[in-house]
N, CA and C of each residue as an Amber inpcrd file, in Angstrom:
protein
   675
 136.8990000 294.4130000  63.3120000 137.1380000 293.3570000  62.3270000
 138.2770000 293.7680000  61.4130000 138.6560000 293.1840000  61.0170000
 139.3750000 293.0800000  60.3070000 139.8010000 293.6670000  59.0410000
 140.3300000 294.6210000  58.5320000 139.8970000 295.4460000  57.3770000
 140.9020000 295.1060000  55.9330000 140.3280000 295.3660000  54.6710000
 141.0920000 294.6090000  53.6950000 141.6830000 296.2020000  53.4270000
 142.9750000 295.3520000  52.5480000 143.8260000 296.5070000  52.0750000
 143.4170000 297.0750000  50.8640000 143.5940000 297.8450000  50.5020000
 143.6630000 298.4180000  48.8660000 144.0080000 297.3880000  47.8230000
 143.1870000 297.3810000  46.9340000 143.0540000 296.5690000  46.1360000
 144.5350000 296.4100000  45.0570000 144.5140000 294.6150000  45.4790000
 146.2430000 294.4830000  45.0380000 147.2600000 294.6990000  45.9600000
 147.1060000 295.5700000  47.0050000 148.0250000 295.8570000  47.4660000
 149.0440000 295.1790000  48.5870000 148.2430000 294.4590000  49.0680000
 149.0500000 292.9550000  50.0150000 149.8820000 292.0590000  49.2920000
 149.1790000 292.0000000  47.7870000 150.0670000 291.2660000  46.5370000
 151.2960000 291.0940000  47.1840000 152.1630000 289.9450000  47.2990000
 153.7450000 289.9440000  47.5100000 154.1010000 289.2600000  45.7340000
 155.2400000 289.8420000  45.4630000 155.7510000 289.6940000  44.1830000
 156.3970000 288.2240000  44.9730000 156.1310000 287.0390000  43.6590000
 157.4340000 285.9300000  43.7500000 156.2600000 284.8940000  44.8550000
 154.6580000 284.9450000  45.5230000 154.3070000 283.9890000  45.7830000
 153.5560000 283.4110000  44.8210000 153.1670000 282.2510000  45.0890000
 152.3630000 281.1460000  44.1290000 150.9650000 281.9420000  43.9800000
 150.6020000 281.4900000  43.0070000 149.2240000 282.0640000  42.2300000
 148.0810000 281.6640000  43.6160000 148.1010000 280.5800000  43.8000000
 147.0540000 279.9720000  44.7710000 147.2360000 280.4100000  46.2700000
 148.4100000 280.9350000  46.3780000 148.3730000 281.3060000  47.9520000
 148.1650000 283.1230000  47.8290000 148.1740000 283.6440000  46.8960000
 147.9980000 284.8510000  46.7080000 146.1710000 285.1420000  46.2110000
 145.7570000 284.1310000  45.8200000 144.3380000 284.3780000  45.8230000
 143.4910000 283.6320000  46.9920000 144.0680000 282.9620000  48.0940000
 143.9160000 282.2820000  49.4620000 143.8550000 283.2970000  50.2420000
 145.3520000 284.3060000  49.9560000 145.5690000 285.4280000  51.2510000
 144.2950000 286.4910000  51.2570000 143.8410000 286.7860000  49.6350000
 142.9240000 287.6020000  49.0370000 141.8830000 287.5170000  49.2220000
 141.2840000 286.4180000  49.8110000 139.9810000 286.0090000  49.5280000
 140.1070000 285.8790000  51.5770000 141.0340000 285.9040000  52.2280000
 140.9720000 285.6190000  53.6210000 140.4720000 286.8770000  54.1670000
 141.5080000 288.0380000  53.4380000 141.3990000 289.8690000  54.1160000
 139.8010000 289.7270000  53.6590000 139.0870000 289.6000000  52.4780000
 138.1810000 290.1380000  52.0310000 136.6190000 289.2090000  53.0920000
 136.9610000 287.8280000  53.1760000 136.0990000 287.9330000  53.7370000
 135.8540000 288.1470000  55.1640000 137.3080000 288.3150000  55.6100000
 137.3860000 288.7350000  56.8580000 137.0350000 289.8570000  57.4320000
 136.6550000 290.9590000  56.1130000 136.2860000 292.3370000  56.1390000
 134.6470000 292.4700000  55.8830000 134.3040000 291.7920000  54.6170000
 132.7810000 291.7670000  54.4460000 131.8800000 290.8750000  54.6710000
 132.5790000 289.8810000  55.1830000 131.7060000 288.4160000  55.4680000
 132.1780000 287.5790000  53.7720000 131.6270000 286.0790000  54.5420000
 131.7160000 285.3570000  53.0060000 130.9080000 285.4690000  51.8850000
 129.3030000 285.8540000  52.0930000 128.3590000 285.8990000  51.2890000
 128.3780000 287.0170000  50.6480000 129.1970000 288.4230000  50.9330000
 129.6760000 289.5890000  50.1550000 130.6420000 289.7670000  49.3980000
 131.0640000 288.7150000  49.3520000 132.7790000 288.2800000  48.3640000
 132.7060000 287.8600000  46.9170000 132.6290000 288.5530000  46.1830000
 132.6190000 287.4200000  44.5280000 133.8590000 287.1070000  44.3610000
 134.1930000 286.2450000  43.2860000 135.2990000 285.5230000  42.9440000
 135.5670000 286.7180000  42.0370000 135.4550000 287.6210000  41.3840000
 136.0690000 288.7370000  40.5730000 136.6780000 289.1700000  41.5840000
 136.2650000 289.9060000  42.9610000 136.7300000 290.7920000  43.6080000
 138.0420000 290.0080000  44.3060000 137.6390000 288.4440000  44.4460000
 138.7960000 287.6870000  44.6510000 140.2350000 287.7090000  43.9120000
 139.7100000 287.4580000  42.4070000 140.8530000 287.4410000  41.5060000
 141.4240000 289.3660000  41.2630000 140.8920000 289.7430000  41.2650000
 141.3130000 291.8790000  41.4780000 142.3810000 291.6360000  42.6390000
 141.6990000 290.9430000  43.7690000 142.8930000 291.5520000  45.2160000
 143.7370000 290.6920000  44.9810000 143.6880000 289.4140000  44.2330000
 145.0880000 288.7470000  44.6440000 145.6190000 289.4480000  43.1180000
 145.6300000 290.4040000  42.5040000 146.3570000 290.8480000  40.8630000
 146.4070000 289.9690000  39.7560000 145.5070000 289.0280000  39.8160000
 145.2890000 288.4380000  38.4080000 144.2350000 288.9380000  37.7220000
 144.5970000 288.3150000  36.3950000 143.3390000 289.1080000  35.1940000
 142.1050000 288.2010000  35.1170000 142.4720000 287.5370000  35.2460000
 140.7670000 286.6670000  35.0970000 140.3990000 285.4100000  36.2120000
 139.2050000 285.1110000  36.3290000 138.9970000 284.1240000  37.3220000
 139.2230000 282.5590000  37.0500000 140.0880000 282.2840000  35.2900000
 140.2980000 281.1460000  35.3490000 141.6490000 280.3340000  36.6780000
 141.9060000 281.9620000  36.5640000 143.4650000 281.0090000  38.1910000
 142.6520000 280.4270000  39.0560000 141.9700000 281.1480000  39.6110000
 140.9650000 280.8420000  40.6760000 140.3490000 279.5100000  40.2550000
 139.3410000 278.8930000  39.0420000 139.2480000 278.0640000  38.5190000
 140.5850000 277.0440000  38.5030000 141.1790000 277.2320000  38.2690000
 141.9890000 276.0420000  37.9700000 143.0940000 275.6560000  39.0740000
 143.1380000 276.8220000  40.3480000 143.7970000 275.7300000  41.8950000
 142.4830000 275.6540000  42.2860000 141.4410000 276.2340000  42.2620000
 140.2610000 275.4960000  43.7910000 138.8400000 274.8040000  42.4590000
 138.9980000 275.1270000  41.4240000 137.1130000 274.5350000  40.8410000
 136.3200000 275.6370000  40.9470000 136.2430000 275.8560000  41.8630000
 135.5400000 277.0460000  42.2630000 135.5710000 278.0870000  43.6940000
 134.4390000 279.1710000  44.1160000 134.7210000 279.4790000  45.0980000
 134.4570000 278.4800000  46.6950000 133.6520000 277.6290000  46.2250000
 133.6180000 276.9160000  47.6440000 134.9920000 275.9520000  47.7950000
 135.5220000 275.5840000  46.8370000 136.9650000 274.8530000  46.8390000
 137.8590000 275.5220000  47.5970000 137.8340000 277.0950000  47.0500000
 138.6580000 277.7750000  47.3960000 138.4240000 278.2570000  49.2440000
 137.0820000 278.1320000  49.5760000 137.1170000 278.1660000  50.7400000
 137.6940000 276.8210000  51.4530000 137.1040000 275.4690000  51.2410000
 137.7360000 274.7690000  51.6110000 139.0180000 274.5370000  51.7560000
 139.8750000 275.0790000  50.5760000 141.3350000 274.9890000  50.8620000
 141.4550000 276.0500000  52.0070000 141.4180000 276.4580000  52.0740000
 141.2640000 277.9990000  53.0940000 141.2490000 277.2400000  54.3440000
 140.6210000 276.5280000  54.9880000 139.5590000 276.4480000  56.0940000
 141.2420000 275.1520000  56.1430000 141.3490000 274.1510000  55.3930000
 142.2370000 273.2110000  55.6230000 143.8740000 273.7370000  55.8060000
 144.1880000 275.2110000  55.0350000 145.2000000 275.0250000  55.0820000
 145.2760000 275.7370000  56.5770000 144.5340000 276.6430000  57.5620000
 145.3760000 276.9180000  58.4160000 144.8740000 275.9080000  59.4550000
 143.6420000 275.1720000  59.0490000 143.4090000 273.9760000  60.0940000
 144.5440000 272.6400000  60.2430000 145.3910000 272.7370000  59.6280000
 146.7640000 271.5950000  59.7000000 147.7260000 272.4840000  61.0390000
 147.2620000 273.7630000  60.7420000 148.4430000 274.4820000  62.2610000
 147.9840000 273.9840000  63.0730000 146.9220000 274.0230000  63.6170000
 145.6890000 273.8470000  64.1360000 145.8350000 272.5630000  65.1030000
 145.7020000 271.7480000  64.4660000 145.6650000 270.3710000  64.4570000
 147.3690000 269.8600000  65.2560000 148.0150000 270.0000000  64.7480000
 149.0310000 270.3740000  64.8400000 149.3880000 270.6260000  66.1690000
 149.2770000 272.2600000  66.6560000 149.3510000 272.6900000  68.1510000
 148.5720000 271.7640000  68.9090000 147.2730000 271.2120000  68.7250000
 146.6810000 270.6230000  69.7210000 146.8580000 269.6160000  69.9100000
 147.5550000 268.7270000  69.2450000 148.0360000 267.7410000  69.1330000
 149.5150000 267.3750000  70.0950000 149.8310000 268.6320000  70.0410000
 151.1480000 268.7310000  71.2490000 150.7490000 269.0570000  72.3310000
 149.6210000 270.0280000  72.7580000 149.0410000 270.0270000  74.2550000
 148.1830000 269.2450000  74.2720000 147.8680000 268.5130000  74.1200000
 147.1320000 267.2950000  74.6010000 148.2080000 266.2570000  75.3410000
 148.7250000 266.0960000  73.8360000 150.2230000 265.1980000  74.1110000
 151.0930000 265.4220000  75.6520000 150.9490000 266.9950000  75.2990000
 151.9050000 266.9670000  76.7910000 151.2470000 267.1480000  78.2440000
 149.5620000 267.8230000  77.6720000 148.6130000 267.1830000  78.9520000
 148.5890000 266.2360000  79.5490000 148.7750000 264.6080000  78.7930000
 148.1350000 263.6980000  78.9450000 149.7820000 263.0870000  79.5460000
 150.7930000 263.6050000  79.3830000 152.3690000 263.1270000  80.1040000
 152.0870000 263.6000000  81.4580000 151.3040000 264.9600000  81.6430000
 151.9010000 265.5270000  82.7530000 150.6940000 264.7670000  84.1080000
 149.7830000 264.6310000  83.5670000 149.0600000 264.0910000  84.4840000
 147.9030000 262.7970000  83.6920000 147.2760000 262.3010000  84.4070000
 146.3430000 260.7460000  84.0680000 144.9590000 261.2470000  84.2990000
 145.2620000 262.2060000  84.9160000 143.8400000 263.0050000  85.6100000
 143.4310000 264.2650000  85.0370000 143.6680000 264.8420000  84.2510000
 143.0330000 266.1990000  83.2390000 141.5710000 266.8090000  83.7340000
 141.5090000 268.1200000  84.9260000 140.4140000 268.4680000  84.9500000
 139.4290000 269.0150000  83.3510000 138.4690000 269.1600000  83.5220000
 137.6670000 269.2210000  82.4660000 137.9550000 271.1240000  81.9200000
 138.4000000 271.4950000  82.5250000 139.3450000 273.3640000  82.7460000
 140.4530000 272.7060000  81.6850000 141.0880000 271.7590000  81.7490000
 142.6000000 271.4840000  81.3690000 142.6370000 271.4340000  79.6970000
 141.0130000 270.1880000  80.0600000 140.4960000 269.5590000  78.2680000
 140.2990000 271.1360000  77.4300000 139.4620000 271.8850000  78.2590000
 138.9880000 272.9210000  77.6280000 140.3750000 273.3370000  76.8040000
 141.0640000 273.7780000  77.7380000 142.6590000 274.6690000  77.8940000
 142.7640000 274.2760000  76.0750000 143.1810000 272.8350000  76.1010000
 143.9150000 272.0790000  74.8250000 143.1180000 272.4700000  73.6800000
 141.8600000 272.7960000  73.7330000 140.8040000 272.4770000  72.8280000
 141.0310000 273.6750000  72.1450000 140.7670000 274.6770000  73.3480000
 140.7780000 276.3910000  72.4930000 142.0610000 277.0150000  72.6660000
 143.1120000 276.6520000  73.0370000 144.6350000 277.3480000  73.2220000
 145.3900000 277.4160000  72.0430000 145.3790000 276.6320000  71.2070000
 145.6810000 276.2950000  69.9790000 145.7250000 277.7520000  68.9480000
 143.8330000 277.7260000  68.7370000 143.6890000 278.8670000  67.8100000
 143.9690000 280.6140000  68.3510000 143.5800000 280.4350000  69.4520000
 143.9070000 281.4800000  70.4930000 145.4540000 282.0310000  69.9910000
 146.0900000 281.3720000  70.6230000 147.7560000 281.5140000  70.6170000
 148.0360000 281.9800000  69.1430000 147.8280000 280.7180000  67.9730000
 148.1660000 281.6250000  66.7200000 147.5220000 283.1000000  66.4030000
 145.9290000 283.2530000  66.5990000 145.4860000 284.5470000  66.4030000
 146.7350000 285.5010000  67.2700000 147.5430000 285.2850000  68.2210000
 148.0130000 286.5550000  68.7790000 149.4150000 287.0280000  67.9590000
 149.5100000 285.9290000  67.3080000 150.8280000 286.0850000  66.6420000
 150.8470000 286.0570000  65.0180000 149.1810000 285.9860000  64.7640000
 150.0140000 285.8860000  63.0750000 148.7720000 286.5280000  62.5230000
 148.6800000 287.8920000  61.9520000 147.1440000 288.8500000  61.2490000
 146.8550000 287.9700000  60.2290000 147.1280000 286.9820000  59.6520000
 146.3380000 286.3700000  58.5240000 145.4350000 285.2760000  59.2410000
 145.9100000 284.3810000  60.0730000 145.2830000 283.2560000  61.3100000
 144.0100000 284.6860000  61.7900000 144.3550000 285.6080000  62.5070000
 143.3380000 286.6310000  63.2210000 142.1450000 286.1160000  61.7300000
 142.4040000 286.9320000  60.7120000 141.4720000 287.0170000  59.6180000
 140.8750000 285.8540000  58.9800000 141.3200000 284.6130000  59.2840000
 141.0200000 283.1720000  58.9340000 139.8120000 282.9590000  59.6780000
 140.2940000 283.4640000  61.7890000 139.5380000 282.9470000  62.2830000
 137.7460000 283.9100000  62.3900000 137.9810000 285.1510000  62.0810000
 137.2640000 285.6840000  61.9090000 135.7790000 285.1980000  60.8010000
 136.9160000 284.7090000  59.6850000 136.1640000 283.8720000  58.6370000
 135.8150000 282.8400000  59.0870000 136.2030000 282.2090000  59.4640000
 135.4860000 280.6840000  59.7800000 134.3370000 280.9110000  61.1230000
 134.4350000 281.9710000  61.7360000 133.6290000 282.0010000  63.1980000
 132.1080000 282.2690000  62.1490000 132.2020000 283.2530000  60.9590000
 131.3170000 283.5060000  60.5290000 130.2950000 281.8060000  59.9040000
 131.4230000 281.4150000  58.9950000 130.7760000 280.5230000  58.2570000
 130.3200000 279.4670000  59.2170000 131.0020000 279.2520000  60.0350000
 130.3220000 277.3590000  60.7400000 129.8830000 277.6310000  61.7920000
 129.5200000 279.2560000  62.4080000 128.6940000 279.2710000  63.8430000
 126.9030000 279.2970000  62.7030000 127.1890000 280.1400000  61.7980000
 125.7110000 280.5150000  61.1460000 125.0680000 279.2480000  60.2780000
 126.3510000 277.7130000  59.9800000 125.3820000 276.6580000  59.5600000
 124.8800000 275.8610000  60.5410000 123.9020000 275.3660000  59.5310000
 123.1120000 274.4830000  60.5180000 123.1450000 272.9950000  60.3700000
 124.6550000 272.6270000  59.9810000 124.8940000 271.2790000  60.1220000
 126.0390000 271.1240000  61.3630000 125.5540000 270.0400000  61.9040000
 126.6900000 269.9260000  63.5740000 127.7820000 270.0630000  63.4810000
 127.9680000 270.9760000  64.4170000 129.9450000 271.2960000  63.9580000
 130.6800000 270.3540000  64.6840000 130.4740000 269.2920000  65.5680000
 131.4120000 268.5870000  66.3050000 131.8730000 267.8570000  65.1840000
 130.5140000 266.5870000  64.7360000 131.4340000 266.0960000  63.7080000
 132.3710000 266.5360000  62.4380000 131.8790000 267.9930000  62.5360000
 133.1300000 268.7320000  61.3140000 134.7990000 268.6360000  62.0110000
 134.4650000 269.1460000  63.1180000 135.4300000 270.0130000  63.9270000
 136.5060000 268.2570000  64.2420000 135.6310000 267.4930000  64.3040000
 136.6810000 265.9420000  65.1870000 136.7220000 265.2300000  63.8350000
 136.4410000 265.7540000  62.6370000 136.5910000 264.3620000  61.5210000
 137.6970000 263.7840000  61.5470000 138.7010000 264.6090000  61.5440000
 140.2980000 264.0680000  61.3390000 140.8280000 263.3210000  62.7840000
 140.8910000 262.1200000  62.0540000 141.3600000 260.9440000  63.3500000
 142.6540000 261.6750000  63.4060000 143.4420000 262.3830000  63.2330000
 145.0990000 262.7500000  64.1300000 144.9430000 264.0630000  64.9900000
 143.5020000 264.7430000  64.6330000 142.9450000 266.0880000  65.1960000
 142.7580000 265.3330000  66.7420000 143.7880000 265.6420000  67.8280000
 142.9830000 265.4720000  69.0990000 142.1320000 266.4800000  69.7430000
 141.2820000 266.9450000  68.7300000 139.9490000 267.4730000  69.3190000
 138.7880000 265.7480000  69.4230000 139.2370000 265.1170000  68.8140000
 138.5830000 263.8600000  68.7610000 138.5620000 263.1990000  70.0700000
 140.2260000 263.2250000  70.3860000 140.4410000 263.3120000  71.6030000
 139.7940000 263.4210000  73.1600000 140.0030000 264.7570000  72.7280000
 139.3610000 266.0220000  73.6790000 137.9570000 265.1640000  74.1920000
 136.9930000 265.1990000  73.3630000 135.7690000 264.7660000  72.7890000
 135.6050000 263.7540000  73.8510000 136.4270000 262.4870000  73.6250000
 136.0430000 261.6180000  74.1780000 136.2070000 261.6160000  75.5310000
 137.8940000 262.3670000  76.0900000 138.0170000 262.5600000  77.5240000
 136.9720000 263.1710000  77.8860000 136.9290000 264.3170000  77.6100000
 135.0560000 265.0970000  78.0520000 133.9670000 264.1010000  78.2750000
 134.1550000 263.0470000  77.1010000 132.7000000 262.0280000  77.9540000
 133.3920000 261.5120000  79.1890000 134.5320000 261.0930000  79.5810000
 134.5670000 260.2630000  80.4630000 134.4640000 261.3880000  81.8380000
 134.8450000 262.4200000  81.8570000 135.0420000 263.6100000  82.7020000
 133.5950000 263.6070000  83.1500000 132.8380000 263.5060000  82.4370000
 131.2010000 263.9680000  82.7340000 130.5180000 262.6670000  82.6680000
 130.4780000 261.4730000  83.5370000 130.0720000 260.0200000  83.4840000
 127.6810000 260.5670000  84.0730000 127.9270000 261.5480000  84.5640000
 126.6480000 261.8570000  85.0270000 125.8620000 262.4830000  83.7150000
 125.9060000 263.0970000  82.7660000 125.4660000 263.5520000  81.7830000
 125.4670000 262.2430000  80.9470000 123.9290000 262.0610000  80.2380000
 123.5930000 261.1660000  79.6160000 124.1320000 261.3810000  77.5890000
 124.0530000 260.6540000  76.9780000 124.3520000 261.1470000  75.8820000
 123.3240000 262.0140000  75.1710000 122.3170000 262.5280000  75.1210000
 121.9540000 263.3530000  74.2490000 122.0960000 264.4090000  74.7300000
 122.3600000 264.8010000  76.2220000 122.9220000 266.3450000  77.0170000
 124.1750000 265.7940000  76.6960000 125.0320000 265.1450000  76.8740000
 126.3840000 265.6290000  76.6460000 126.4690000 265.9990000  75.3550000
 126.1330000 265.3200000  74.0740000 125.9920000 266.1180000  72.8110000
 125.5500000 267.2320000  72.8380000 124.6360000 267.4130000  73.1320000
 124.2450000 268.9560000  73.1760000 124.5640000 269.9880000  73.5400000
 125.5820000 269.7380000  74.2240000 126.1380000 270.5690000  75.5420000
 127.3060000 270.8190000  74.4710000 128.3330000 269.9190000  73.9310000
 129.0230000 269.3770000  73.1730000 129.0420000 270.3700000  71.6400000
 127.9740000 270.2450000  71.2320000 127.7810000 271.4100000  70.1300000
 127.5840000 272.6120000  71.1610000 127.0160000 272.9550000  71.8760000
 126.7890000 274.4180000  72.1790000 128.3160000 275.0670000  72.8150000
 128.9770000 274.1400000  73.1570000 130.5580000 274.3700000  73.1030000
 131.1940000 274.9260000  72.2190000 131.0340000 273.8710000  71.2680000
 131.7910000 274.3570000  70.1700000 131.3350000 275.8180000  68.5770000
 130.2130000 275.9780000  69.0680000 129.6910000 277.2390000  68.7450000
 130.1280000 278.2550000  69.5500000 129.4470000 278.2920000  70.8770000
 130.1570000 279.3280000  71.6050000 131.7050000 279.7150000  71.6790000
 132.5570000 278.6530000  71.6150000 134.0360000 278.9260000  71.8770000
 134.5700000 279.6740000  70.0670000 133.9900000 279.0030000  68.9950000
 134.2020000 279.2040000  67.8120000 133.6830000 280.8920000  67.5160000
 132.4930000 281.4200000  68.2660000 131.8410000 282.8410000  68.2690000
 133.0510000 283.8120000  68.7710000 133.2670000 283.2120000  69.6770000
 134.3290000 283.8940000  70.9330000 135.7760000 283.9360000  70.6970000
 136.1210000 283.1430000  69.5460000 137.2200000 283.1440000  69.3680000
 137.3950000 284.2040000  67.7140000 136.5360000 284.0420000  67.6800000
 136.0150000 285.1760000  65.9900000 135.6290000 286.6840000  66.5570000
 135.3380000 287.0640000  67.0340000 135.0640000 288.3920000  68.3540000
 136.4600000 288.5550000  68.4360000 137.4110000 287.6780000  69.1290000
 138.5210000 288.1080000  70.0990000 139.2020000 288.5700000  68.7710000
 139.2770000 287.8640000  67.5290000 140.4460000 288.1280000  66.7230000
 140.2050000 289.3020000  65.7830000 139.7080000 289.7230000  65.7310000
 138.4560000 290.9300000  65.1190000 139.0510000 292.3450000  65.9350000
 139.5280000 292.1110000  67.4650000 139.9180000 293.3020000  68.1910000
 141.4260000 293.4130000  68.1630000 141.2640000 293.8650000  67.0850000
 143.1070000 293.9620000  66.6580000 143.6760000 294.5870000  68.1190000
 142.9640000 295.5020000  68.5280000 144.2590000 296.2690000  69.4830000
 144.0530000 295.5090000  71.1550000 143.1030000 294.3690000  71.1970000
 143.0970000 293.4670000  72.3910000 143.5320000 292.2230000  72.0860000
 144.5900000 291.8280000  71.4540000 144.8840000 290.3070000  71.2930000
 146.1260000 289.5290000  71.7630000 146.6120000 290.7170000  72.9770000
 147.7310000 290.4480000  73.6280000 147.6860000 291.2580000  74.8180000
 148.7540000 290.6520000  75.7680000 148.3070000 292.0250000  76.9550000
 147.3780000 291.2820000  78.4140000 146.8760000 292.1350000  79.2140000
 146.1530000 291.4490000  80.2610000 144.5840000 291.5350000  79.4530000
 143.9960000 292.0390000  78.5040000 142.9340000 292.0220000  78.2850000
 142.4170000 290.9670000  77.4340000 143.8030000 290.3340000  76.9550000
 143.5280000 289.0200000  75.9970000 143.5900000 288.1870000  77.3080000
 144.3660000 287.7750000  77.9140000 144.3010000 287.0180000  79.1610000
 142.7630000 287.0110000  79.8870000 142.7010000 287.7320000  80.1500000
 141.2020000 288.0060000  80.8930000 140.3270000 287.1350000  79.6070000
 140.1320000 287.5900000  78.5670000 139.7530000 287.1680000  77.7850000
 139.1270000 285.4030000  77.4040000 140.8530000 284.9310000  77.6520000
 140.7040000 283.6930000  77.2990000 141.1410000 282.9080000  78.6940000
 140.4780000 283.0700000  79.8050000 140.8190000 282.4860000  81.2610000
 139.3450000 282.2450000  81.7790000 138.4500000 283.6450000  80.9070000
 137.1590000 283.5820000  81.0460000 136.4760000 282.6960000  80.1560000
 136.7360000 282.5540000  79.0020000 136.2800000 282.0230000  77.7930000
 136.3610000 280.3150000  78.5080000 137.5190000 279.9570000  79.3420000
 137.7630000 278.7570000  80.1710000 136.6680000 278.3440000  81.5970000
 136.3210000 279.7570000  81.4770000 135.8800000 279.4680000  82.9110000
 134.1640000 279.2980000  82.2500000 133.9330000 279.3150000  81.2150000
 132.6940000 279.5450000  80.5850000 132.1360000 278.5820000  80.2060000
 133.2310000 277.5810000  79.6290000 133.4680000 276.4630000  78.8490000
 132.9730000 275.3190000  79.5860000 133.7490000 275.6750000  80.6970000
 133.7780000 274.3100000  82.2930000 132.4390000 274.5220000  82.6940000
 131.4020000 276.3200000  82.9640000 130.5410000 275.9850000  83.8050000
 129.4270000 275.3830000  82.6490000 129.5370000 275.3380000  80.6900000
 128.4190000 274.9400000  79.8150000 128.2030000 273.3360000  80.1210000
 129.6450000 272.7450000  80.5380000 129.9170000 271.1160000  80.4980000
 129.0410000 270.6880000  82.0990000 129.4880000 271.8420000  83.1360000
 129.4830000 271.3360000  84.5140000 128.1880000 271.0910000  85.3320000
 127.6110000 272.4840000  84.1330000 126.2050000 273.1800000  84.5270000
 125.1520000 271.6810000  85.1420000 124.5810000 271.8870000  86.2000000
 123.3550000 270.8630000  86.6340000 122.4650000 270.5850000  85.7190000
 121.7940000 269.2760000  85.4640000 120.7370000 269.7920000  84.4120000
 119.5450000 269.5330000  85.3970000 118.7680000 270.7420000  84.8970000
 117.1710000 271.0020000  85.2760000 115.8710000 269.9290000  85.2120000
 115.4050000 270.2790000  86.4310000 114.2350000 269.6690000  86.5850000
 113.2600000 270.0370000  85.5330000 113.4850000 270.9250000  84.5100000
 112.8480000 271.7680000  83.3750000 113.4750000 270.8280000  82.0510000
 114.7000000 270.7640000  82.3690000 114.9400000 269.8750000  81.0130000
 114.9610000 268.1800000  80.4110000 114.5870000 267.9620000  81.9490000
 114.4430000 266.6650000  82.4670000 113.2130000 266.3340000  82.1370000
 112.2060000 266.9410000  82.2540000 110.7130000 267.1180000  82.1400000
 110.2210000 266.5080000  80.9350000 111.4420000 267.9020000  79.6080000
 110.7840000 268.2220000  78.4870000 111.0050000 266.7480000  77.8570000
 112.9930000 266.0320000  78.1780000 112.9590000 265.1350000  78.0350000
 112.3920000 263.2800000  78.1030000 111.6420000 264.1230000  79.3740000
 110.3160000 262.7050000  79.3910000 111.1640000 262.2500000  80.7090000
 111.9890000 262.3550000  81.0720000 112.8610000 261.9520000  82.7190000
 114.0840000 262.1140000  82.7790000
């Protein structure tokens, strides 16, 4: 995981108050989890004296996570929004491998190239795999996010799965890929190379057999038929 620096010491002289207690609060909980973080230890690493800065860009600390969670989710959004885009040029037919591809390539790709994204995603794998409110509708709120997208091609891909298994299936996706993608970015010295590849070819091949999987004469049962 991810380890924080010496206190203050990431400080860059000459950035904004709010992106310097954003970067601060990313290393830290990327190092101790979110529920081990106070907003003092927040305002110490980014070098301010008191927690009214903090107060007055986010309200508080859950603001401040939220800005957090939004500002690198616009990259986000963003990249997937162009492989989809250029999925959906290159062919009419998108195996359900392809949807996956668009869905998780996005965060993947930035974790290999940028240690603050690694430490974001680390943070967020923590916070929204361990709640217990549904992450699809978090994850698809934004109508320009084509994970919304994604979402819907996946229903049409899977016309044999009824809707309360494809939901289900649907969240256990997006937990698992969100776990797996918080793991991968955590192994600083595997996030490029053939072992990240392996990595995320498997993470694909994992994805396709949660969607593809048969459903059971066991789950069929419990469901009443």
């Amino acid at each position: 995981m991810a380890k924080a620096k010496e206190k203050g010491a990431a400080v860059k002289k000459g950035g904004s108050t709010s992106s310097q207690l954003l970067d601060a609060a990313e290393r830290l909980f990327a190092a101790h989890g979110i529920a081990n973080v106070s907003v003092r230890a927040i305002v110490n690493e980014a070098g301010q004296k008191n927690e009214s800065a903090l107060h007055y860009h986010f309200g508080n600390r859950d603001g401040l996570i939220r800005a957090l969670h939004n500002k690198r989710n616009v990259v986000v959004r963003e990249k997937r929004r162009e492989l989809f885009d250029e999925m959906m040029a290159r062919t009419n037919e998108p195996s359900i491998r392809e949807a996956c591809d668009a869905l998780v390539r996005p965060p993947f790709a930035l974790a290999q190239k940028d240690e603050k994204f690694r430490n974001y995603l680390v943070v967020f794998g923590q916070f929204f795999v361990s709640t217990d409110r549904e992450l699809t509708p978090i994850i698809g709120k934004h109508e320009a996010d084509a994970a919304l997208e994604i979402g819907l091609l996946l229903r049409q891909l899977l016309p044999d799965l009824d809707d309360e298994v494809f939901g289900a299936r649907l969240e256990s996706l997006a937990r698992f890929s969100i776990m797996s993608l918080a793991l991968f970015a955590a192994r600083e010295d595997k996030i490029v190379g053939p072992a990240a590849e392996f990595f995320f070819h498997n993470l694909l091949d994992t994805m396709t057999a949660m969607l593809t999987a048969e459903v059971s004469e066991q789950t069929r049962a419990v469901r009443g038929g």
